[in-house]
N, C-alpha and C positions, 0 to 999 in steps of 0.2 A: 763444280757445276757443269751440266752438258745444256749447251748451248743450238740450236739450228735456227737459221735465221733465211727466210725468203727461200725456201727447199721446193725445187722441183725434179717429178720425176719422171717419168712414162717409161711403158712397156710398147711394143711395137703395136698391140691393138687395144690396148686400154692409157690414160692417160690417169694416174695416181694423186700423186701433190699437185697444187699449182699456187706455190708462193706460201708455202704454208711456216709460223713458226713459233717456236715453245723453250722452254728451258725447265730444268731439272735440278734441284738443289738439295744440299745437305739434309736428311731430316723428312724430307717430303716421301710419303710413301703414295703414287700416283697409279689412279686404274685408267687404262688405255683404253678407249669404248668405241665403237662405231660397226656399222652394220657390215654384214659378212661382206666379203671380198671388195673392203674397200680400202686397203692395204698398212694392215697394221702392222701384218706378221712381216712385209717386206720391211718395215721401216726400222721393226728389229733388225732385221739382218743387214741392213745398212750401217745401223749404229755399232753393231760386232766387228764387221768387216767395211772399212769404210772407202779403202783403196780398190774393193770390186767392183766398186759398183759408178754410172757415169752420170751425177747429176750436176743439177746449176744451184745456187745458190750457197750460204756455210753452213758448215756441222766443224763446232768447235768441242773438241772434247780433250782433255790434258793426257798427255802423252805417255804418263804414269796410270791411269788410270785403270783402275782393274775391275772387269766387268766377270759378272758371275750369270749364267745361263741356264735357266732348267724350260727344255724344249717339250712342245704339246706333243711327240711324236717320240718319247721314251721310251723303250721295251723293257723288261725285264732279261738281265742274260742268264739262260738256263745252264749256260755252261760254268760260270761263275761261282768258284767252290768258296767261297768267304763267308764270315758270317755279317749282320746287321752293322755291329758294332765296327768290323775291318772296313767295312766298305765304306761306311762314313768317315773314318779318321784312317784313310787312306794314305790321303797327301802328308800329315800328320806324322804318320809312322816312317814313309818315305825318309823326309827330312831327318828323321832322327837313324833313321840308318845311315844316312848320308854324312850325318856327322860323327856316329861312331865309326865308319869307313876313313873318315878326315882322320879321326884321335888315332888312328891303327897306323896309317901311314907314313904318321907324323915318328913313330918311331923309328923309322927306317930311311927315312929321306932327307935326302943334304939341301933339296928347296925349300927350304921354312916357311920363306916370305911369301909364296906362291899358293901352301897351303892355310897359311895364315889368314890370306885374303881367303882362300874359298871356305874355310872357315867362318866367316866373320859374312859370309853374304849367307850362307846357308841360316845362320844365327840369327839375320837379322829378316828373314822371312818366316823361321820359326815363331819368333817374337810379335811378328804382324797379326799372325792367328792365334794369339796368343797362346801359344804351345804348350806353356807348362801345367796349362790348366786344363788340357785337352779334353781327357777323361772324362773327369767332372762335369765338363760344359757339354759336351755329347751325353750323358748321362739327366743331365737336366732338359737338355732337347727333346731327349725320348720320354722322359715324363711328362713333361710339358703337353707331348702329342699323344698320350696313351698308350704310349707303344714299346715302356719298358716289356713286354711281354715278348717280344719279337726277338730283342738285340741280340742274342744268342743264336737265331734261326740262320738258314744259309738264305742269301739276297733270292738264288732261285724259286725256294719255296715261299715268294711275298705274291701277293695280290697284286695285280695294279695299280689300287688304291694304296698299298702299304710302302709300294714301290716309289710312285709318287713325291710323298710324304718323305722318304729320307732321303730322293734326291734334293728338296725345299732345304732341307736340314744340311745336309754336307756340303750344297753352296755356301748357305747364312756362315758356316762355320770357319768357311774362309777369309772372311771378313771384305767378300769384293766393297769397291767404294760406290757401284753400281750393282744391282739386282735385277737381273729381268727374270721374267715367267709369263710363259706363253698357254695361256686359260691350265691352269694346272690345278684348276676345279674338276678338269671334266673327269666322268665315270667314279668321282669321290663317294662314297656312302654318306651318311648321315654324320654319322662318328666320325669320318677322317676329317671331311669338308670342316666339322670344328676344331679340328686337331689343325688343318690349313690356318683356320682362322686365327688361332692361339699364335700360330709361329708366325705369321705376318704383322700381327700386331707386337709380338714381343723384338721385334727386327728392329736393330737401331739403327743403319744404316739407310740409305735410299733406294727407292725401291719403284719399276716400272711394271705393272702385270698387265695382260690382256687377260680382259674376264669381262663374260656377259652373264655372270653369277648372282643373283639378285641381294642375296644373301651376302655372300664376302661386298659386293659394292656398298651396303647400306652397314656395315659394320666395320670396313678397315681403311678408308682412304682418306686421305684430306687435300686429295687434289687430284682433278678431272682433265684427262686430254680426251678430247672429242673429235673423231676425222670423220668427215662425213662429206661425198661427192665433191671429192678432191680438197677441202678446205678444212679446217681444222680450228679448233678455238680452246681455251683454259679457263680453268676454274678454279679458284684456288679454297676449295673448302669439301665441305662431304655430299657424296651421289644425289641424297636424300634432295638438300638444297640445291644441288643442280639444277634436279627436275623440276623444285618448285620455280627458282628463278626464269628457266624456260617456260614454265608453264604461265608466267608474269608475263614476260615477253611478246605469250601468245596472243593474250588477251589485249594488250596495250596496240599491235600490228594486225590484229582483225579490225581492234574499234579504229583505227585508224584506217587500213584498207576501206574500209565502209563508206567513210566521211570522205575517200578520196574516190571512191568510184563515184561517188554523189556528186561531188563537185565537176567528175569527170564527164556525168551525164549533163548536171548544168550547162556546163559550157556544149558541149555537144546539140546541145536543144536551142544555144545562142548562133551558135557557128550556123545551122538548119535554117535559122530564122532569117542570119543575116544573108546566105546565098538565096533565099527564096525574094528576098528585097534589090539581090543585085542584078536580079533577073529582068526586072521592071526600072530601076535606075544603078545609072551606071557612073554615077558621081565616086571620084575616086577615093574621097573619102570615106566609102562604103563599102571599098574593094579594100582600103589599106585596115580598118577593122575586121575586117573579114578575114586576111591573113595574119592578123595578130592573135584572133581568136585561135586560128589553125596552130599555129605555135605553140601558143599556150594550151592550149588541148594535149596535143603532141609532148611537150616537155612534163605534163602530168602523168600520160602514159608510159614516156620514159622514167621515171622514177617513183612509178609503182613498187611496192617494200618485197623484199625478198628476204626470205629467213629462210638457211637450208638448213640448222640446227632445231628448229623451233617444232615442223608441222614435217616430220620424216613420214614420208610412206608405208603403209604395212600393208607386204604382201596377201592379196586375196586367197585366202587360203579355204576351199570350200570342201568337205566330205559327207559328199551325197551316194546316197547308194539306188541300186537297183530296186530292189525287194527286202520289206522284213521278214525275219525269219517269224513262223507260225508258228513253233511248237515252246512251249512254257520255258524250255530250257535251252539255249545254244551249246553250251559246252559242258560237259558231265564227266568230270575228272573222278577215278574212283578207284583209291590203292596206290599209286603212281608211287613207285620209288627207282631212284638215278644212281649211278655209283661209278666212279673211273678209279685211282689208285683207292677212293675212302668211298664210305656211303655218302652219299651228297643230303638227299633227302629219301624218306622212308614212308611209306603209306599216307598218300597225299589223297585228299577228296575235296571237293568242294563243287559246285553249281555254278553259271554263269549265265542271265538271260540275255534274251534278244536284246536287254538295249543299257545293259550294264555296263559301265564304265567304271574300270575295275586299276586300282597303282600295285603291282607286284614288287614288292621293295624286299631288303634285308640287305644284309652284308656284303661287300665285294669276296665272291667267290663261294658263298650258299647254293648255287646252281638255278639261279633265276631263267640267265639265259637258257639253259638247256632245257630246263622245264615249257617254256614260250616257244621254243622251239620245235620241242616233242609236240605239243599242242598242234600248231601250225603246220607242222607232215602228218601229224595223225596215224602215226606208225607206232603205236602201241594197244593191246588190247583195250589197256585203264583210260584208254582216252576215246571218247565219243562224241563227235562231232554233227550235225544235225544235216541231211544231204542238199537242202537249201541252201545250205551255209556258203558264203562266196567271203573267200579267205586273202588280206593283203598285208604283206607282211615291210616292216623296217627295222632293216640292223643297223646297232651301232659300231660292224664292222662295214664301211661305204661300201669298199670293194666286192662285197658278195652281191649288193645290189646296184651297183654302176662300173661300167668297164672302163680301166684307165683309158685304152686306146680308142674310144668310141667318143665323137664331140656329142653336144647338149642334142643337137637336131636329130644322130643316130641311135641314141636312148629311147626317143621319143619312138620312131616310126619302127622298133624293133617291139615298143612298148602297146602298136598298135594302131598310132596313129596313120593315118590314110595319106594325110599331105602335108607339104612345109610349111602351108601356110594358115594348116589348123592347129598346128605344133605352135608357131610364132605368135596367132592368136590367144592360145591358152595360156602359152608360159607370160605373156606379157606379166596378164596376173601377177604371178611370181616374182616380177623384177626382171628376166634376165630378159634383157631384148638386142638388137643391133649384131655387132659384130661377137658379143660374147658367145653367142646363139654357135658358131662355130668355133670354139672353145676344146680342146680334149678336157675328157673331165679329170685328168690327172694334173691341169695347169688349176683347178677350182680351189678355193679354200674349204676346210674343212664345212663354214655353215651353208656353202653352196653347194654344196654336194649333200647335207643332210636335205635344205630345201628343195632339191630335186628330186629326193627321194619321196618329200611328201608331195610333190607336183605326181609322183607315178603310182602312190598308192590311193592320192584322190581319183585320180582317172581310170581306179581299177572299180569305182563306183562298190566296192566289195562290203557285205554288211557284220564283218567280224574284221576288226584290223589288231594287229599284235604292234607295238611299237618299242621297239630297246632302245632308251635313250632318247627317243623323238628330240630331246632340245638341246643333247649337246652340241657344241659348237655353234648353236642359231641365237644372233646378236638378241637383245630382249623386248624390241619393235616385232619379228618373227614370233619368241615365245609366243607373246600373249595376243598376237594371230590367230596364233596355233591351239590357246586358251580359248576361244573366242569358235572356231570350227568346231572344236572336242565337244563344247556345251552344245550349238546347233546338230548334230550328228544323231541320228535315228537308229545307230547301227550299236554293235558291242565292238567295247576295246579292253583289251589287255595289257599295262602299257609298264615296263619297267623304268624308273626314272629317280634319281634322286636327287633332282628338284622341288623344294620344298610346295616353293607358288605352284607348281604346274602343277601338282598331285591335290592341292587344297582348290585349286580356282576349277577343276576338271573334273576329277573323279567322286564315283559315289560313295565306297570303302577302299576297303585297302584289304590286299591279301599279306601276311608278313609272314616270313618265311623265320622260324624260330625253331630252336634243337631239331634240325632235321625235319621241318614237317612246317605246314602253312595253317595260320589263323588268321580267321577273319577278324575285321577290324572296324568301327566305324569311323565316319570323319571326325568326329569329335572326340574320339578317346586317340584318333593317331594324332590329332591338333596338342591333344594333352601330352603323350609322350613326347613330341618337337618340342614345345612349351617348356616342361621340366628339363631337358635334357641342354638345350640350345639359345633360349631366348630369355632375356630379358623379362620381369615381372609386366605384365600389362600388354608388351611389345605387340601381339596378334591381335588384342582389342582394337590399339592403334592403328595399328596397318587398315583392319576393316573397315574404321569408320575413317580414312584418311580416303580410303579408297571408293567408298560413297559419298565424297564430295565433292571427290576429281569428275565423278559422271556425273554428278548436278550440273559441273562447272561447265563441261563438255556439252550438256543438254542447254545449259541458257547462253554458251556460243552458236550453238544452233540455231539459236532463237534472236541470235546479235541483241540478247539481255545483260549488253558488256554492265549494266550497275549492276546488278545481281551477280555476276561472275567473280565482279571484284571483292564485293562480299564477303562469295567464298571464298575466293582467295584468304581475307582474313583469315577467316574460319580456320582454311587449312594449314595457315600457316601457325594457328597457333598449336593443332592436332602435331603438324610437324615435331615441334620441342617435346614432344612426350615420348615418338618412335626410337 
């Protein structure tokens, strides 16, 4: 069991935990949630390295403990001549050289006893992983993930996604008594992201992930750590029921809030009454009512409810543009083929209008990006761009479009703005305000640097946006923000992304990039292939009518119709047991 108990922590200009505490046990495989930069990834690197770092309160964790790490910030090494299968039974082969190194020496050496023991320790970590079954068990991992296809290939020539994928596998195989993974969804394809899902759920061991994945949370966890503005809470069951129990919560501390500003105005209306009586007599028994009222006024207002789990903020995320484009078609792709070592894709055509909102998906390493890319410089003959057209573009590499050494305020006034205190005005929107505001963006976390990228391509008011990745790394308050802009937006988007919600709650088709060459797609036949491929019989029914009755439920809090709310609450909860 790892244990933290009354954990606090700060940074010189942001303050992290404050008294926060959780424990982790055998068996439990726990997704770590909370909105971008509000320090999950530190508290990993706490639990790895526990003598780095200077905080108050305890982190018990047993001194044997072996913890297993697969980091958001993995590269592929292209120098790396090994194949799939070496690379994962690495440690594996190690050890057994090490012991046939022992059996060699042992012929020649008068220490026995000396190689005896180092013997006998090398054996008994073999055995921990269970070693004699190595083969086999790596062989059944990569089936498990789809990816007997690969094992033979060299680690350099893998995707990112593939990459990934057998770092997940080569930890599991170790058998750490801890597991962490830090969103080791992002940039997944469709296929891998369930290949993730296969090997998390088949993991016997304990397991801690950061993921704002909507998909892996509502299909592999049975327990919730939630950090949110410095404080943190547990749940010991699935995502799903989190949100509904929060979503109880909610309804219980509005109908409450209500009945307590009421009473707050009551007495308020008392208190008026009795200073306007003690104006005319001054009987002191009129003045000692008078200040009792004050008190009790006062101690109402002091224990007005507070829930920072319940009702999170979602950043304002707005994309408006200048001018629509006039002409029938915004983008007219015609011929387009890409090639670097292989042909990528080969005679590409297709249409996009002024106000198309379009999900460019397929495999990791099909040439999406490059394709999005060519688009957006418009440096190819096959690409035609309309001269109305105002173009903003987001990578899902940050650093082409945020400079590490530049803080949040110098982005902004290089981005155009006029003053720091139209800068501070706008980003409020966004969340970031006070001292983060002078921030380099190299100290940000990853979803804070994706949100600041959409803070600079909203403000490029542009009526054609290309987006790679728009949601990776942005917690899932953000996503469906950012779901919520894309539907209001008058403009055309391109947007690559293999986020299942964001491409169905968003976009109009789907462009899919198949044998070298893109088809078009409708929402309902790309719903079909997800469907067959990924989900559960029903599952997408349920979702949709789960999720028109969270906006009933939403519209009669609006209306403080908390009987009707609760209602649906029923309702929803019994929709719940079918997702």
């Amino acid at each position: 069991m790892i244990k933290v108990e009354d954990l606090s922590f700060s940074f010189p200009q942001k303050e992290l935990y404050n008294h926060i505490s959780f424990t982790l046990e055998e068996g439990q495989h726990c997704a770590f949630i909370g909105t971008s930069g509000s320090g999950k990834s530190t508290l990993i690197d706490i639990l790895m390295d526990v003598e780095r770092y200077l905080f108050e309160g305890k982190l018990e964790i047993d001194p044997d403990c072996k913890i297993g790490l697969v980091s958001q910030f993995s590269q592929v090494d292209k120098t790396k001549e090994v194949t799939v299968f070496e690379y994962i039974a690495e440690k594996f082969i190690k050890i057994q050289d090490e012991i046939t190194a022992i059996y060699a020496e042992m012929a020649t050496t008068s220490d026995m006893e000396a190689l005896m023991e180092k013997h006998q320790l090398a054996s008994d970590a073999f055995d921990a992983m269970d070693g004699d079954n190595f083969e086999s068990t790596i062989n059944k991992q990569l089936n498990l993930a789809n990816l007997m296809k690969i094992k033979d290939l060299n680690v350099s020539d893998l995707s990112g996604g593939e990459f990934k994928l057998i770092q997940v596998m080569k930890e599991m195989l170790q058998r750490p008594d801890l597991m962490i993974m830090d969103e080791p969804d992002v940039f997944l394809d469709f296929e891998n992201l369930n290949s993730l899902k296969k090997l998390i759920n088949s993991h016997k061991g304990m397991l801690l992930v950061i993921t704002h994945n909507r998909y892996l949370l509502n299909h592999c966890f049975n327990k919730i750590i939630h950090l949110e503005n410095t404080e943190l809470q547990e749940f010991d069951g699935r995502y799903i029921d989190y949100n509904f129990s929060l979503l109880q919560t909610k309804i219980e501390l509005q109908e409450l809030t209500v009945a307590e500003a009421e009473e707050i105005e009551r007495n308020e209306s008392i208190v008026d009454n009795l200073r306007e009586i003690a104006t005319y007599n001054s009987e002191a028994s009129r003045g000692r009512a008078l200040k009792a009222r004050v008190r009790f006024t006062e101690r109402l207002e002091a224990r007005r409810l507070k829930a920072p789990f319940v009702d999170i903020k979602q950043p304002d995320i707005r994309l408006d543009i200048d001018h629509e484009i006039e002409s029938r078609f915004a983008i007219n792709v015609r011929d387009y083929s890409v090639s670097f070592d292989e042909l990528l894709l080969e005679n590409v055509s297709f249409k996009i209008k002024p106000r198309d909102k379009v999900a460019l998906i397929g495999p990791n390493g099909t040439g999406k990006t490059t394709l999005l890319r060519d688009i957006f410089h418009n440096n190819k003959e096959s690409i035609d761009i309309k001269t109305d057209a105002k173009m903003a573009y987001l990578s899902q590499f940050q650093g082409e479009m945020l400079q590490d050494s530049n803080t949040i305020l110098d982005e902004f006034i290089e981005a155009g703005f006029k003053t720091y205190e139209e800068i501070i005005a706008y980003l409020a929107d966004y969340g970031f305000a006070g001292e983060i505001l002078n921030q380099k963006i190299e100290s940000l976390s990853g979803g804070e640097k994706n949100l600041l990228q959409l803070a600079k391509v909203s403000a490029s008011h542009a009526n054609i946006l290309f987006l790679d990745e728009p949601t990776s790394h942005l917690d899932t308050y953000t996503q469906i923000a950012l779901e919520k802009a894309i539907a209001d937006y008058k403009g055309a988007i391109i947007m690559i992304s293999h986020d299942f919600y964001s491409v169905v709650n968003g976009m109009d088709y789907v462009l899919i990039i198949e044998d070298k060459t893109v088809k078009k797609m409708s929402m309902e036949e790309f719903k079909q292939m997800i469907y067959d491929s990924h989900f559960d019989k029903g599952y997408l029914e349920a979702e949709k009518n789960k999720k028109a009755v969270e906006m009933k439920i939403e519209l009669a809090l609006k209306d403080t119709n908390f009987e009707l709310a609760k209602r649906l609450a029923d309702e929803l909860e019994e929709l719940i047991k079918l997702v």
